[in-house]
Each structure stands twice: as structure tokens, then as C-alpha cells.
N, C-alpha and C positions, 0 to 999 in steps of 0.2 A: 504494500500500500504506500501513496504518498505519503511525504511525512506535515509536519503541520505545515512549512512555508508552501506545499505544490510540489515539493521534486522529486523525482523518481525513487526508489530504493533499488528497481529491476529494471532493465532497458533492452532491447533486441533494437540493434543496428541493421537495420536491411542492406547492405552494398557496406563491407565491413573494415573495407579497407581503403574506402572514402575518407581523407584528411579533415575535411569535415564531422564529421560523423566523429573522427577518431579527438577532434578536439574539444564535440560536444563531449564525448564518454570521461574526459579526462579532467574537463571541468564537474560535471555533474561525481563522480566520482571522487572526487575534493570535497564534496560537499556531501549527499546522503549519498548515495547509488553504490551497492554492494556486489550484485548482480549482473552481471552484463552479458547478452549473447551477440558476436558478431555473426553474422549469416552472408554468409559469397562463397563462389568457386573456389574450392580448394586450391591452397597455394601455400608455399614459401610466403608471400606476403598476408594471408590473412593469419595464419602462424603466427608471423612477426610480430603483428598490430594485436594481436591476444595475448603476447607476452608483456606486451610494455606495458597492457592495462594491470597485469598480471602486478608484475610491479610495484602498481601504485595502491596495491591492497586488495584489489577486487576480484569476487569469484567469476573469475571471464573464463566462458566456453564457446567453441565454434559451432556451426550448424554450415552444412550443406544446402546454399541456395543460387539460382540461375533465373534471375529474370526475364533471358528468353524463353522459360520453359513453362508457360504459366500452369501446364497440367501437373505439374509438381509442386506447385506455391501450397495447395491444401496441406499436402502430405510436409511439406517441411515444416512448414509453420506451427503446423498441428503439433510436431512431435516438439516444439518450444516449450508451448503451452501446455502441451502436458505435465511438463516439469515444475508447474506453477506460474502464478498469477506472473502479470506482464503490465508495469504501471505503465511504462513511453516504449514506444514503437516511434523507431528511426525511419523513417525512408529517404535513404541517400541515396540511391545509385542513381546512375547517369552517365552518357555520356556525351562530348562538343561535335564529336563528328570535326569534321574538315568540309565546310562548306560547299569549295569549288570541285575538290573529288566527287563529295557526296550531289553535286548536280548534274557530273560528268556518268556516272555512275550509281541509277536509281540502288538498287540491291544494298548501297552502302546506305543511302540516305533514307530507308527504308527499315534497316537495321537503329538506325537513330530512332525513329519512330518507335517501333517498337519494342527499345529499352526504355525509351523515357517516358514514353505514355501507356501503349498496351501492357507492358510490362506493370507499371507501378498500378493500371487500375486492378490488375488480378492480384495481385500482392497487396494493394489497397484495402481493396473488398474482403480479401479472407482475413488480414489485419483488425479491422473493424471488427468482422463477427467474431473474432475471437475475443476482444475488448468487449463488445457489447454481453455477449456471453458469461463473460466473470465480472459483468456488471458495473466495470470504473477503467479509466485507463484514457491516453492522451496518445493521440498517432499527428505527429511532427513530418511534415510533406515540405520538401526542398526544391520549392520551386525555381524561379528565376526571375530578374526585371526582364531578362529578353522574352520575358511572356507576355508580357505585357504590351507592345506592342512589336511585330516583326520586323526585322531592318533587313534591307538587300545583303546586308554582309552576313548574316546569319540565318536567315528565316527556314531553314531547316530544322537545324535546331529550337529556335523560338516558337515555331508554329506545336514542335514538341510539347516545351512547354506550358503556351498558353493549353492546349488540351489538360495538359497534368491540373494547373492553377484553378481552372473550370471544374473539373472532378473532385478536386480535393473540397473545392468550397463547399459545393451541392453534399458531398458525402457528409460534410459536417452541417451543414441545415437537415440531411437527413438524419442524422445521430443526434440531433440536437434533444435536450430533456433526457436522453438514454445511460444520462452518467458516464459516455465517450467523449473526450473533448478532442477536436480537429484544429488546427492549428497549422497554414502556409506561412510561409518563411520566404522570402522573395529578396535575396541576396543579389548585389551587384558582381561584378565576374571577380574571380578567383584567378581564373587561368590569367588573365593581363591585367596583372598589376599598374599598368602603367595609362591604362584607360581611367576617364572618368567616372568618379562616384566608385571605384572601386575597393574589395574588401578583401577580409581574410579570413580562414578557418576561426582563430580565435576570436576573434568580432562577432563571426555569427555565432560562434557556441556561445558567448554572450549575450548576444538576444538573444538565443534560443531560452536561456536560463530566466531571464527575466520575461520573457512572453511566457513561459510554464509558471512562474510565481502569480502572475495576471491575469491565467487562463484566457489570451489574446486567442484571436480568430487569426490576424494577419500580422504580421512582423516584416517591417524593411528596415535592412542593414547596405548601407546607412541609413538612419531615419528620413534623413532629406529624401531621397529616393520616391516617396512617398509623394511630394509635392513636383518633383521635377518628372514623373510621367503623367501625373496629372496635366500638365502640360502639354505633354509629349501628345499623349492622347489623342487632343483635339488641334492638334498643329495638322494644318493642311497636308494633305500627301503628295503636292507637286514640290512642297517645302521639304516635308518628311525624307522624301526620299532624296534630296540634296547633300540631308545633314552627314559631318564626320562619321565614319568607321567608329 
């Protein structure tokens, strides 16, 4: 169960070896969270990122998961849950794709698709019923600003995530009253640092902390982000599509 402030004591990471992910577990883990399951493809790197949690005091175990596979999400998740209650449910994975290959080449940009959207709604959905099922619990969805609205330089990717950002809302108006709380995360890029409004692992595992103490619906890191697509928004599309990379 949470503890009094909101914060996890147990967490399953979905995509487990996402720096992300790996920065919330580490903060939330400084704090109450004892429990932790990473869940991804087996590997030398999700190994890795369960030792370091290891580490820092917590009882981290792996789980076998592949969000291409969504006939398998039941069966993994399930066998999480069976090992007891499950306060936060991560969903990290993701992946940028490379734009101009992925246009060159649908099969790739296709594979974008469905990691980050069909992928996370079946992982989503079983997520949820297992939450809604033991009656309490918080499912944290990492979405994107590029969902928000698409830019020529990315809209592969972003049209991705606007699907994800759209699913994850409605799922939480639908779990609403169920003692599920949902919770999008809509982080500026990671990968380039060197872009505007941009962030880091540790930033948003910060909000992420503080949107779970608030039981937030929506979190932008950085918070401005919030106001400058509102902008963006309703800015012309002969403009729109002018704007910087």
C-alpha cells in the first residue's frame, strides 16, 4: 500500500531498462518503495539496472516482458501480480525511431507504432485490470510534448505519441472513482539535450514524485511546457510548419 504522503512501497517498471524509469525507481526508493519489478527483454542490461536498484536497498526482481508481443502482456503481468499487490505501475518503454529511415522505410516506422502505442494500450489495459482488481494503485504513462502537436521532423514518432496521450487520458476518466489513479507525464526530449525546453531522467522522476504526492492527472516537465504548447497549439500551420527543428 501507499504510504501516508502517496508513494509507492511496490513499483513494476514496464520497459526496465529505460533511464527514466531507472531514475524514477531510485528516487522513489530513497524514499518508501521497497519492492520493485523491472519487466523487459532479457538482457545483460536489465540484469544491470536490477543490481544497482539492488544496491540501494530494495527487493528488485526481473520479469520477462516484450511489448511487441501483446499476447503475452496477460501472462507476464499476471504472474507480477500474483506475487502481491502492485501500488505504481511504470510504463516506460518507447522508442524515437529515426524519422527519415522510418519514412524511407514503412516496416520501420510501423514498428514505432507499435511499441509506443499498440504496444503500451495492451500493456495499459491489462495494467489497469490488475490495479482495478486489488482495488488501489497508480499507473504513470510517459508520454511526450511531441504528442502534442506533430512537427515534420518527427511526426512518426509524435503521431505515436499523441495516440498513447489520448489512451492514457480516457483510461483514467475511465478508472476514475475505481480507487486507480492515471497519471500522463508529458516530458520534453531527453535524447537532445540541447533543444529547447529540454529535460532529464532526474527532473522527471521528480515530477513524477511530486505529481504521485498530488495524485495529478497531467505533469509537464518542465512546467512551462505546459503554456508554450498551448501556444503551439493554435499557431497557424503554414507558420507551424516553418518553425525550428
Amino acid at each position: 500500500m501507499k504510504d501516508a504522503f502517496g508513494l509507492p512501497q511496490s513499483l513494476l517498471v514496464l520497459g526496465g531498462t529505460s533511464e527514466i524509469a531507472l531514475a524514477t525507481a531510485r528516487r522513489l526508493i530513497a524514499r518508501r518503495t521497497r519492492t520493485v519489478w523491472l519487466a523487459g527483454r532479457s538482457s545483460p542490461a536489465l540484469e544491470e539496472a536490477a543490481e544497482g536498484l539492488r544496491r540501494l536497498g530494495a527487493d528488485v526482481r526481473t520479469a520477462d516482458f516484450d511489448a511487441l508481443d501483446p499476447d503475452s502482456h496477460e501472462s507476464a503481468l499476471g504472474k507480477v501480480f500474483a506475487e502481491g499487490d502492485i501500488d505504481l505501475v511504470l510504463l516506460a518503454f518507447g522508442i524515437l525511431g529515426d524519422q527519415a529511415e522510418d519514412e524511407r522505410t514503412p516496416a520501420r516506422a510501423v514498428r514505432v507504432a507499435q511499441t509506443n502505442y499498440t504496444g503500451a494500450v495492451s500493456a495499459g489495459l491489462v495494467a489497469a485490470g490488475a490495479l482495478q482488481a486489488q482495488g488501489h494503485g497508480s499507473l504513470v504513462v510517459l508520454s511526450s510534448v511531441a504528442g502534442e502537436r506533430a512537427r515534420r521532423a518527427d511526426f512518426i514518432y509524435g503521431s505515436s505519441k499523441a495516440g498513447l496521450d489520448a489512451f492514457a487520458q480516457g483510461l483514467g476518466d475511465a478508472l476514475h472513482g475505481t480507487g486507480v489513479h492515471v497519471m500522463v507525464v508529458r516530458p520534453g526530449s531527453v535524447e537532445r539535450p540541447q533543444t529547447p525546453f529540454a529535460t532529464t531522467p532526474e527532473a522527471i522522476a521528480t515530477a513524477i514524485e511530486l505529481g504521485l504526492r498530488r495524485r495529478a492527472e497531467t505533469v509537464w516537465v518542465p512546467g512551462v511546457l505546459r503554456v508554450v504548447m498551448a501556444a503551439l497549439r493554435h499557431t497557424p500551420r503554414a507558420l507551424f510548419r516553418r518553425l525550428p527543428a
